[in-house]
Every structure is written in C-alpha cells, then in structure tokens.
C-alpha positions in Angstrom: 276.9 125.0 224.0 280.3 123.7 225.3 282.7 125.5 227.0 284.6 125.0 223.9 282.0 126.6 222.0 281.3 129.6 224.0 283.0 133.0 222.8 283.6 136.5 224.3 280.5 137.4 223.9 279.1 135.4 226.4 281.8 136.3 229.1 281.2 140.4 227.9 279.7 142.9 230.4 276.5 144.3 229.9 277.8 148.1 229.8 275.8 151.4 228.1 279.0 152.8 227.2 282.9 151.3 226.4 285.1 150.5 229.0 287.6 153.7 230.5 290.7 154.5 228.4 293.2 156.7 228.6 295.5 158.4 225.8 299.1 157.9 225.4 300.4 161.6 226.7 298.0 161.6 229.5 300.2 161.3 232.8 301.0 157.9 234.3 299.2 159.9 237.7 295.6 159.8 235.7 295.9 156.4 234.5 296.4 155.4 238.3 293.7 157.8 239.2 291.2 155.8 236.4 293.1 152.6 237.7 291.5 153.2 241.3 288.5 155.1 240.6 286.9 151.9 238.2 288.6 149.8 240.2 290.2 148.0 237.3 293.6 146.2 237.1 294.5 147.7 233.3 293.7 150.4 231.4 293.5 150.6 227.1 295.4 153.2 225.4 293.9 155.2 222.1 294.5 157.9 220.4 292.3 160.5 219.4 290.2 159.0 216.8 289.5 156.3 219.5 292.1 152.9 218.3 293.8 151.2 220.3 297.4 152.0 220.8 298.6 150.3 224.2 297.6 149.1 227.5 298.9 150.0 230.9 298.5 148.1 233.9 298.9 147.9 237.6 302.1 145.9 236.9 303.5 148.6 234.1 303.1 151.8 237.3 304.8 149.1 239.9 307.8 148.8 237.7 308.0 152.4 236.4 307.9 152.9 240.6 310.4 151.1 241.0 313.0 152.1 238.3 311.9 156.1 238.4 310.1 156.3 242.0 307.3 159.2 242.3 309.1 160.7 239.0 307.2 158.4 237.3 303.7 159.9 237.8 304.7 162.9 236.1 305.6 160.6 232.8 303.3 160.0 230.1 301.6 156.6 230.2 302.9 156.3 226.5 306.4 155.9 228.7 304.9 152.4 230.4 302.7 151.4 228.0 302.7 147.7 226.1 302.5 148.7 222.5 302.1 144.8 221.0 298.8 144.2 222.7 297.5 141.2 222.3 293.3 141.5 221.7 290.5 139.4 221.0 287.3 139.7 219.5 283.8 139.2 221.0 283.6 136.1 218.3 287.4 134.1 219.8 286.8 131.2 221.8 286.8 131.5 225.4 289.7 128.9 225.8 291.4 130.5 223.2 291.2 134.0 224.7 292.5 132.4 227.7 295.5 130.5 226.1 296.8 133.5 224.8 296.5 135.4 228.4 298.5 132.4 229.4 300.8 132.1 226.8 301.4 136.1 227.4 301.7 136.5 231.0 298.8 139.0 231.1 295.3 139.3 233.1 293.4 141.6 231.1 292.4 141.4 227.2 291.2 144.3 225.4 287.8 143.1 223.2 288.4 144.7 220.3 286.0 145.9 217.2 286.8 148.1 213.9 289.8 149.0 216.1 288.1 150.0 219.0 287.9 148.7 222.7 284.4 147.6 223.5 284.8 145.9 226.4 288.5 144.5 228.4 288.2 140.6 229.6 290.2 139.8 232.7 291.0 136.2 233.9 288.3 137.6 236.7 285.6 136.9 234.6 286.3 134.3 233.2 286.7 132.5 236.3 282.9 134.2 237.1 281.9 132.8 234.2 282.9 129.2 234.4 282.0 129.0 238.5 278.4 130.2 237.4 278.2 127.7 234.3 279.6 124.9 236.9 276.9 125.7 239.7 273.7 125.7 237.2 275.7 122.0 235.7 275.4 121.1 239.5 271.5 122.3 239.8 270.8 120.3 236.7 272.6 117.2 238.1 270.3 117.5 241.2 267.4 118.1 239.6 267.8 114.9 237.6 268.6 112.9 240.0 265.9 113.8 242.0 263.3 113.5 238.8 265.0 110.0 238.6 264.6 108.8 242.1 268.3 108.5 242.9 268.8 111.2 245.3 266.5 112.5 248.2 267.1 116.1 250.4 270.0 117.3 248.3 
C-alpha cells in the first residue's frame, strides 16, 4: 500500500480506552492539568453524552494567558475552545488528513466515530509513521541489493 493509500487507521494508537477529554464548563486549570499529565499538546471537548463539541490546545491557554493572565484558569475551557473542529475519520487518507492540518494551521486532529473521539492524530505521528515506513523501504533496498550482488557490508 502506498502512502497515498494508507488511512488513519494505520497511523491510530493501539489504546484499551479513548483518548482524555474534557467538557466545556470544566475550568481552563483542569484542561492544563490533563494537558500535562498525558502529556498531550490538545485536548477534545464533549458534552455529556460523549460528542464532540470543541478542542482546546496548548496554543488556545497561551493566548487566553496572555489576554486575561492567571484569570484565565479560573474560565471554562468552553471560553478558549475552537468550536469548528475540523476531524477525520479512521477511513481519510493520510495525506489528506494532513492537508487539512496544513490548510488549518493546526497539529492535532480529533479521529472521529458516530460522533465520538476515538483516538486524536498529531503531525507527531504522522511523522513516526512515515520515518518508520521510510527505514523498513531502506531495509528492503539493502536486502535486495545484497540478494542481487550489488552491494557488500551495508
């Protein structure tokens, strides 16, 4: 399969449950403290049946910092969120997941299905994904040049 070819799916975390979320009226001080704690760059927003609402990101608290300082932590994340998220499916295209994180300015993707976030995509893993699929294209060249006698001690 082409990189072309190759969807979400392929790209998608092997996880036993869905990825953190937080809701809209939680404050902007536990999305930070999820932000850290999972070590993740954005967080999806639901409500309480589980859809996806928003996203908040490390980018959305730096410039509520900045316009409302420590304030800011007290606000609900509903207050920072991007409503209009953009979203793909674990059946889009890599490239085309990453032309519209391009074309949108964003880093993170929520993988949505029936509404709800099963996984998030971050340029991060794609980049994993392509370095791994670009060393085992660069095994595969060795090994057939060394089948085929044209390269020795490589």
């Amino acid at each position: 399969m082409t990189q072309t070819q190759q969807t979400i799916r392929s790209v998608m975390k092997a996880r036993a449950a869905p990825p953190p979320t937080c809701r809209a009226g939680d404050t902007v001080r536990t999305a930070v403290e999820l932000l850290n704690r999972h070590k993740i760059g954005a967080l999806p927003v639901t409500d309480g049946d589980g859809r996806l609402v928003g996203i908040i990101s490390e980018r959305d608290v730096i410039r509520g910092l900045a316009e409302k300082k420590d304030a800011v932590l007290a606000s609900p994340v509903d207050s920072l969120m991007t409503r209009e998220v953009a979203t793909c499916t674990p059946s889009t295209g890599i490239e085309a997941a990453v032309l519209l994180m391009d074309a949108r300015h964003i880093r993170h993707l929520p993988v949505v299905e029936a509404g709800r976030v099963i996984d998030m995509l971050s340029l991060r893993d794609v980049v994993a994904h392509r370095l791994a699929e670009a060393e085992i294209d660069a095994d595969v060249l060795r090994e057939v040049a060394r089948a085929s006698g044209g390269v020795s001690g490589v």
